[in-house]
C-alpha positions as CSV (number, residue, x, y, z in Angstrom):
1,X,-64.6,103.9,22.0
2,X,-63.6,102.0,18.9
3,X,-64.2,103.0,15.2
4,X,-64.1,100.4,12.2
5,X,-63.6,102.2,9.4
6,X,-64.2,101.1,5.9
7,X,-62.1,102.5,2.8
8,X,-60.9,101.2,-0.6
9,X,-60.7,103.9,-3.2
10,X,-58.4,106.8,-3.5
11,X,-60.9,109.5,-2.6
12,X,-62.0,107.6,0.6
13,X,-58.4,107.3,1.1
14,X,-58.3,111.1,1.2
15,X,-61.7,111.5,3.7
16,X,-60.5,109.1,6.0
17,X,-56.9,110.3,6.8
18,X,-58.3,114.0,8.0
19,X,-60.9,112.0,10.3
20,X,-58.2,109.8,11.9
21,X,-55.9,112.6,12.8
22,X,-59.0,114.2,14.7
23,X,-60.0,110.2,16.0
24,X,-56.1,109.9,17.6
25,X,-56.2,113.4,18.8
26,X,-59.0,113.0,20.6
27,X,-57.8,109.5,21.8
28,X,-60.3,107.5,19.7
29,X,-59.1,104.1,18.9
30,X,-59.8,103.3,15.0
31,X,-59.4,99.5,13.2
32,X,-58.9,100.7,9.5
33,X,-60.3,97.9,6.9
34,X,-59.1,98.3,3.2
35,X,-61.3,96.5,1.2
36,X,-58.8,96.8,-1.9
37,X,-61.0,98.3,-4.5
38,X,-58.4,100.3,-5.5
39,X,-55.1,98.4,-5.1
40,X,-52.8,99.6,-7.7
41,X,-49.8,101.0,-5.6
42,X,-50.2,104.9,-7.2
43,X,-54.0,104.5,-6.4
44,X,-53.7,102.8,-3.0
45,X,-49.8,103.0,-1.9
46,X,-48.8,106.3,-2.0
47,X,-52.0,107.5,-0.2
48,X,-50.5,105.7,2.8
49,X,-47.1,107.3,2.9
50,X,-48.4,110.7,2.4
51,X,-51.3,110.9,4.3
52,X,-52.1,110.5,8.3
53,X,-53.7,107.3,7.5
54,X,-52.8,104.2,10.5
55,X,-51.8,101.2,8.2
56,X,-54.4,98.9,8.1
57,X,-55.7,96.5,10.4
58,X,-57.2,94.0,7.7
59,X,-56.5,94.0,4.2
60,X,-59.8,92.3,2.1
61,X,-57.3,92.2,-0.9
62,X,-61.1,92.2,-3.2
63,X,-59.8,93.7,-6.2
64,X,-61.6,93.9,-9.5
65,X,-64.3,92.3,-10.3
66,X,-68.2,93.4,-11.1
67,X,-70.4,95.2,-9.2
68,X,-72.3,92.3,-7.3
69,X,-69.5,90.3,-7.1
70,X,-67.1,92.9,-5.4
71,X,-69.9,94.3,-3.0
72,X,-70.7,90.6,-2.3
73,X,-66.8,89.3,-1.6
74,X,-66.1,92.3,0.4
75,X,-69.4,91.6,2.6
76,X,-68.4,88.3,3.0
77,X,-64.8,89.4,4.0
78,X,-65.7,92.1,6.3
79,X,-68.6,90.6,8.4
80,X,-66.4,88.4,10.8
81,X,-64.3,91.2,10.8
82,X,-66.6,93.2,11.9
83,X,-68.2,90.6,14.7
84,X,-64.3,89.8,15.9
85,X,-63.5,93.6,16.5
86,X,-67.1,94.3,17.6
87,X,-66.9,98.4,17.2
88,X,-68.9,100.9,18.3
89,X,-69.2,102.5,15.4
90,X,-68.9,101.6,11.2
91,X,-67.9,104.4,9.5
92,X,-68.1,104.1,5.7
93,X,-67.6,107.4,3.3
94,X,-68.8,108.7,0.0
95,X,-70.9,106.3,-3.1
96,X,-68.3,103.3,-3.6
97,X,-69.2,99.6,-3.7
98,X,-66.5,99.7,-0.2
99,X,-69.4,102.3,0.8
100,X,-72.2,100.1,0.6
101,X,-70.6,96.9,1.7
102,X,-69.5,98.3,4.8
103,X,-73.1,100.0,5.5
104,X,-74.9,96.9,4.9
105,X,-72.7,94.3,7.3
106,X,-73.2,96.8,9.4
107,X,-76.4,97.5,9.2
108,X,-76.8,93.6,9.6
109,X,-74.8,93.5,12.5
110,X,-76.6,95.7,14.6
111,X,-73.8,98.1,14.6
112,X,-74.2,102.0,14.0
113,X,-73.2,103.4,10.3
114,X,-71.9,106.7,9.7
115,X,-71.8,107.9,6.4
116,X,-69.6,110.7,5.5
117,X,-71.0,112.7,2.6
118,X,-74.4,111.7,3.1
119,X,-77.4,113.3,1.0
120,X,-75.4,114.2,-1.9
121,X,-77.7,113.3,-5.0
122,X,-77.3,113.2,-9.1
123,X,-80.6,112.0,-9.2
124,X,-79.3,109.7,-12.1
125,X,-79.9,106.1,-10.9
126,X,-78.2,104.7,-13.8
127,X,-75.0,105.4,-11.7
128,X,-74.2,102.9,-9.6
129,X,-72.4,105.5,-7.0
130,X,-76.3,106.5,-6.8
131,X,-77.8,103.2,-5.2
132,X,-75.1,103.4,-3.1
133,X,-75.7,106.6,-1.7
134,X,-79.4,106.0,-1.5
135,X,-79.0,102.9,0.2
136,X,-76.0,103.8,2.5
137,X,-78.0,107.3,3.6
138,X,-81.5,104.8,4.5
139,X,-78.9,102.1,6.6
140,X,-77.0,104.9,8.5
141,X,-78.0,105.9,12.3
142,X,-75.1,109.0,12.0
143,X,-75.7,110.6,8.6
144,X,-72.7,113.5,8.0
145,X,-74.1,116.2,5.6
146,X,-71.4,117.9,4.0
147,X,-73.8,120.7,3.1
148,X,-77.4,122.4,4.2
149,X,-78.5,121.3,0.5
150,X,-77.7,117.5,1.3
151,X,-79.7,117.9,4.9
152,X,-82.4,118.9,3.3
153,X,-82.5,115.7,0.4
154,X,-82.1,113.8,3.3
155,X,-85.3,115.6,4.8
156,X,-87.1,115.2,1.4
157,X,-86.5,111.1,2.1
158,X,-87.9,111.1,5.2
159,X,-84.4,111.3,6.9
160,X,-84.5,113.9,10.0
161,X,-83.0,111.9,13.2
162,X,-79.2,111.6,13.2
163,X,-78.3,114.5,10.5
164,X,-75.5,116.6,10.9
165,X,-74.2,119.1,8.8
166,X,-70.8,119.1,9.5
167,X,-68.8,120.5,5.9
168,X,-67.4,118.8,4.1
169,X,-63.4,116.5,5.1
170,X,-61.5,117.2,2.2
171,X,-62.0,121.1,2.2
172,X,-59.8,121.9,5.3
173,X,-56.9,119.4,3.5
174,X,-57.1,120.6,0.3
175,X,-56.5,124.4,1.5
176,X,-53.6,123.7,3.8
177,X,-51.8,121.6,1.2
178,X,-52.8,124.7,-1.5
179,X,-51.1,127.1,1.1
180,X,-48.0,125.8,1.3
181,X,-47.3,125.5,-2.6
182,X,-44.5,127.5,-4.0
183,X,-45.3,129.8,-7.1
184,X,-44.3,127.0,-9.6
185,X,-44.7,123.4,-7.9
186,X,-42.0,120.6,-9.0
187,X,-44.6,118.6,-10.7
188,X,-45.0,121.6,-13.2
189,X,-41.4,121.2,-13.9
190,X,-42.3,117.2,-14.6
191,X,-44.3,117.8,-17.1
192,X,-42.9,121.1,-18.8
193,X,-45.6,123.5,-17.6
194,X,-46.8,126.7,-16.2
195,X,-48.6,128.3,-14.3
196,X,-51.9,129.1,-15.9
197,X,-51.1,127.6,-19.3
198,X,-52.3,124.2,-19.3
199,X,-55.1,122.0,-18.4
200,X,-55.8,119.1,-16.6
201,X,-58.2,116.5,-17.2
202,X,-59.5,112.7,-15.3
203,X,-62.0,110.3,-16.5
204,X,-62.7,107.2,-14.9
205,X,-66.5,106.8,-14.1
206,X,-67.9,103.7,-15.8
207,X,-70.6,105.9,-17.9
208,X,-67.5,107.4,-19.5
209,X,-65.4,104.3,-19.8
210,X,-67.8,101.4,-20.7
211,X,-69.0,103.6,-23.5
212,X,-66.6,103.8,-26.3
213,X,-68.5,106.1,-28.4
214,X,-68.6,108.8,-25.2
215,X,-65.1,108.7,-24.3
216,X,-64.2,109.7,-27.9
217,X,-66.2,112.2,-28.2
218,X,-64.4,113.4,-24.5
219,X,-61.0,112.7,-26.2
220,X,-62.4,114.8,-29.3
221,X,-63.6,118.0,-27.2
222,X,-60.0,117.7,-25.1
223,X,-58.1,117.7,-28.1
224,X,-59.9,121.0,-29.3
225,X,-58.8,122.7,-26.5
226,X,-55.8,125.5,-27.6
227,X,-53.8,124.0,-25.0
228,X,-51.9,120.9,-23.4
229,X,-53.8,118.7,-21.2
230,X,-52.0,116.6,-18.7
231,X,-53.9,113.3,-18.0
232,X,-53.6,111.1,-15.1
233,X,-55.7,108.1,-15.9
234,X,-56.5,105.2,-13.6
235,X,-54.9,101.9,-14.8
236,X,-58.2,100.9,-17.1
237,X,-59.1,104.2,-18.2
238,X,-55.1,104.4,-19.4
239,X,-55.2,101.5,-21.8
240,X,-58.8,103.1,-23.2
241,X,-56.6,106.3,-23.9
242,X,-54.3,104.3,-25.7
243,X,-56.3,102.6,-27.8
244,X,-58.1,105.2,-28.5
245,X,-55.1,107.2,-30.1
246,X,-54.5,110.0,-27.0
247,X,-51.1,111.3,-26.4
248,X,-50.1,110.4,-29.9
249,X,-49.5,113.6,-31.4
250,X,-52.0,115.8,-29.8
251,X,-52.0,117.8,-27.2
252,X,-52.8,115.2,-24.3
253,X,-50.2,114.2,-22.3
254,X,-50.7,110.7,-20.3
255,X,-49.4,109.9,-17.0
256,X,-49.7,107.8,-14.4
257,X,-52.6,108.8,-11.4
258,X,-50.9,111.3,-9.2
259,X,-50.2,111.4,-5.2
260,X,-52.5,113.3,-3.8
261,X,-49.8,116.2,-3.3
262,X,-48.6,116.5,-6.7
263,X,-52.6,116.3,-7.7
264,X,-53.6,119.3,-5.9
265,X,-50.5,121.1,-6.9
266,X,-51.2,120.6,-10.6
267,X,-54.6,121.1,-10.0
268,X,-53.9,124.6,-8.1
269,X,-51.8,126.0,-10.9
270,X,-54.0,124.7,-14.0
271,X,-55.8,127.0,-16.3
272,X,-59.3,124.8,-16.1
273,X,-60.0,121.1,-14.7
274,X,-62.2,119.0,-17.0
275,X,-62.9,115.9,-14.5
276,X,-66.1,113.5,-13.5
277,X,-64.3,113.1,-10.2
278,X,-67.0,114.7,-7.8
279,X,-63.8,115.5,-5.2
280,X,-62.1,116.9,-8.0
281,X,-65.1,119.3,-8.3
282,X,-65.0,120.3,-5.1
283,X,-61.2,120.9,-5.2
284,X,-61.4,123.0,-7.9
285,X,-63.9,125.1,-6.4
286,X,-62.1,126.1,-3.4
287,X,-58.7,126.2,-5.3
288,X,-60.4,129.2,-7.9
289,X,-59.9,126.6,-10.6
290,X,-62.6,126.9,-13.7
291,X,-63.9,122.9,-13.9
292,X,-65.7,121.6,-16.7
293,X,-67.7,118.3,-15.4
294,X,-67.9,115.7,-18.3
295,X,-71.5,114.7,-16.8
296,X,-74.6,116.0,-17.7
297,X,-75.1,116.6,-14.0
298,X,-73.4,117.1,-10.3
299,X,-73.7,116.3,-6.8
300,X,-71.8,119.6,-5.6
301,X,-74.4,121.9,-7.2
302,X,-72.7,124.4,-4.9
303,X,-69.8,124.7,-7.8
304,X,-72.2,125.7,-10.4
305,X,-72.6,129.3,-9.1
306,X,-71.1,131.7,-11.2
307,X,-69.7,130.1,-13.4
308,X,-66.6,128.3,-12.1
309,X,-68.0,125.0,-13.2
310,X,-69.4,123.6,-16.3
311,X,-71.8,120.6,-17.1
312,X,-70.2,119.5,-20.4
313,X,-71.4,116.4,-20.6
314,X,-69.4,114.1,-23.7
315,X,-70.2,117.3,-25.8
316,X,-67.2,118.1,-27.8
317,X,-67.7,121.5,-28.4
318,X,-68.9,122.5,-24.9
319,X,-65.8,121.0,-23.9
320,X,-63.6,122.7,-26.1
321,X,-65.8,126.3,-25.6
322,X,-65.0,126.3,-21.9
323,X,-61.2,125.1,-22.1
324,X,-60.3,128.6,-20.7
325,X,-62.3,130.8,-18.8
326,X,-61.2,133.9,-16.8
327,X,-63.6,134.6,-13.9
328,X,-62.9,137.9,-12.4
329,X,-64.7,137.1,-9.4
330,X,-63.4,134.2,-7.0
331,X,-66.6,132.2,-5.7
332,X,-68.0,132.5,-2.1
333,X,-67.5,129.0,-0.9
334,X,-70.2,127.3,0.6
335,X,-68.8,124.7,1.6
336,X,-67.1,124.8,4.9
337,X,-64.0,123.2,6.6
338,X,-63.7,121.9,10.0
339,X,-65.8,118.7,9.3
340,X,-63.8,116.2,11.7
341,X,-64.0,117.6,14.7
342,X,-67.0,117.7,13.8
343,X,-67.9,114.2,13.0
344,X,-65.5,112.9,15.7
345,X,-67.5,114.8,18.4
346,X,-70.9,113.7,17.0
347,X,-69.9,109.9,17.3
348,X,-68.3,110.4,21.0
349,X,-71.9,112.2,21.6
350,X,-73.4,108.9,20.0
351,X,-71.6,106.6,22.1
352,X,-74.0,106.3,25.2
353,X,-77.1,105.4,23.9
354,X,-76.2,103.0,21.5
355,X,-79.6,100.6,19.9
356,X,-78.4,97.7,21.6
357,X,-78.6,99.0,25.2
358,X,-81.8,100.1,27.2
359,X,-82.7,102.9,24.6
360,X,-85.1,101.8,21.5
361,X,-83.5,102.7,17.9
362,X,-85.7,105.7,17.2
363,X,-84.9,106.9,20.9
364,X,-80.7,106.7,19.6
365,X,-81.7,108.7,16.8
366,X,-83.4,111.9,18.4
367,X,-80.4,111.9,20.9
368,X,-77.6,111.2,18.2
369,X,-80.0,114.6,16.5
370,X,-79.3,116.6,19.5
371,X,-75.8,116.9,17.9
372,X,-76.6,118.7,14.8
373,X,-74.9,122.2,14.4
């Protein structure tokens, strides 16, 4: 069986390396497309050295550029891709514009799309990850739910045939890496911290950044917080910072974006995350790090129970009011590990009764269903 997968941003660099190791252990051959959303080397790069991703079959090299226009170049570049290498399955992960494009060549193709992370909602369609999820989810013959909440959207859309709840990638990752840290991780050293008495934050999601007056009043509720923040910042959201007076004698500290090691190491030993990063989120959660979400609303409502995270919105003083919380209780976590073998065994399940062999679409779909755990 062959797999074309479809990544281009740093969390889908993330998903994708825990779902090859499981597609080469189980002797699945995968053709890895970068559509170069992200193509910065410390948001692209590094994810390659550190990870157990296979270096990439075809570079689309897409780069910036708005939203039609990217999703639009990268269809253009992927489609003979796509009929050249002729796979059994497209898998495309999470709510990016590399998301989309890849469901909908597919899609127009003939060629299955699984979506990993499907039927996670905000149920704000300004977003644009929100049309992509909506319209990846209603394209996809394999739809992976990382959650029995996200099954059950998917339900409320009419969805039922090919759903699997199967967890959620970055979970199993993010605890392995978390169990091998030592007390006081070098990238605490880096930056002069410890354990417990510092915050970290991340913005980079276009309601925050194309609205000057928003990410001000973010910078305003960080500053307010009784303690330093160190801030990784994507290439664009770091010259906003800039300009907008941060790290000049306040408490923020600017950086470069991390590796994904160093990240869950600083993460793991901060005193609260204050992110819009839904992986982040999640990451937090199962690290027992307080988050404050600066969005008025989240996928992972899972993360909202008891407390350990916080719908701040731009609000300065909400910010600054939940800057450091002590929870006495850790949070159950809901949401499970495991989810490649998973995955991996629902597409080898899929592989038979493909739509373009004797068995009608619908007829795929309630057999690809038979999978669901």
């Amino acid at each position: 069986m062959r797999v074309l997968t479809c990544v281009g941003a740093r969390p889908q660099f993330i998903k994708a390396a825990v779902v090859s190791s499981e597609l080469q252990r189980q002797g699945v051959e995968e053709v890895l497309v970068h559509s170069g959303q992200h193509y910065d080397a410390t948001m692209s790069d590094v994810f390659f050295k550190e990870l157990p991703l296979p270096k990439p079959a075809h570079e689309l090299a897409v780069g910036s550029a708005g939203h039609g226009a990217q999703t639009g170049l990268m269809m253009e570049r992927l489609e003979p891709i796509v009929e050249s290498e002729r796979p059994d399955w497209l898998v495309v992960y999470g709510d990016t514009n590399s998301t989309l494009a890849g469901a909908l060549v597919g899609a127009k193709l003939h060629v299955p799309v699984a979506h990993v992370e499907a039927g996670l909602r905000s149920f704000n369609r300004n977003m644009p990850e929100e049309i992509n999820r909506i319209v990846t989810d209603h394209v996809s013959t394999l739809l992976f739910a990382p959650t029995e909440s996200a099954a059950r959207q998917l339900a409320s859309e009419g969805i039922t045939h090919g759903v699997v709840v199967v967890g959620d990638v970055m979970i199993d990752l993010a605890q392995r890496v978390a169990a091998t840290l030592p007390a006081r991780p070098a990238i605490l050293a880096r930056f002069g911290m410890q354990p417990r008495e510092y915050g970290v934050a991340t913005v980079h999601r276009a309601a925050n950044t194309d609205d000057e007056e928003r990410f001000l009043r973010i910078l305003e509720g960080l500053r307010r917080v009784d303690m330093p923040i160190v801030f990784p910042a994507h290439p664009r959201t770091r010259a906003l910072a800039v300009a907008s007076g941060a790290g000049s004698g306040d408490n923020i500290i600017l950086c470069e974006p991390l590796s994904y090691l160093d990240m869950i190491a600083l993460t793991a030993r901060a005193a609260t995350l204050f992110t819009d990063s839904g992986g982040l989120q999640k990451e937090a959660f199962v690290l027992h790090v307080p988050c404050v979400t600066l969005r008025e609303e989240t996928e992972w409502v899972e993360t909202l129970e008891g407390g350990w995270n916080v719908l701040a919105g731009a609000n300065p003083e909400t910010i600054a009011r939940n800057g450091r919380r002590l929870i006495a209780v850790k949070p159950s976590n809901p949401l499970s590990g495991h989810a490649a073998q998973a995955i991996v065994e629902s597409l080898l399940g899929g592989r038979l009764r493909r739509p373009d062999t004797d068995a009608s679409d619908e007829e795929f779909r309630r057999n690809v269903g038979l999978a669901s755990r």
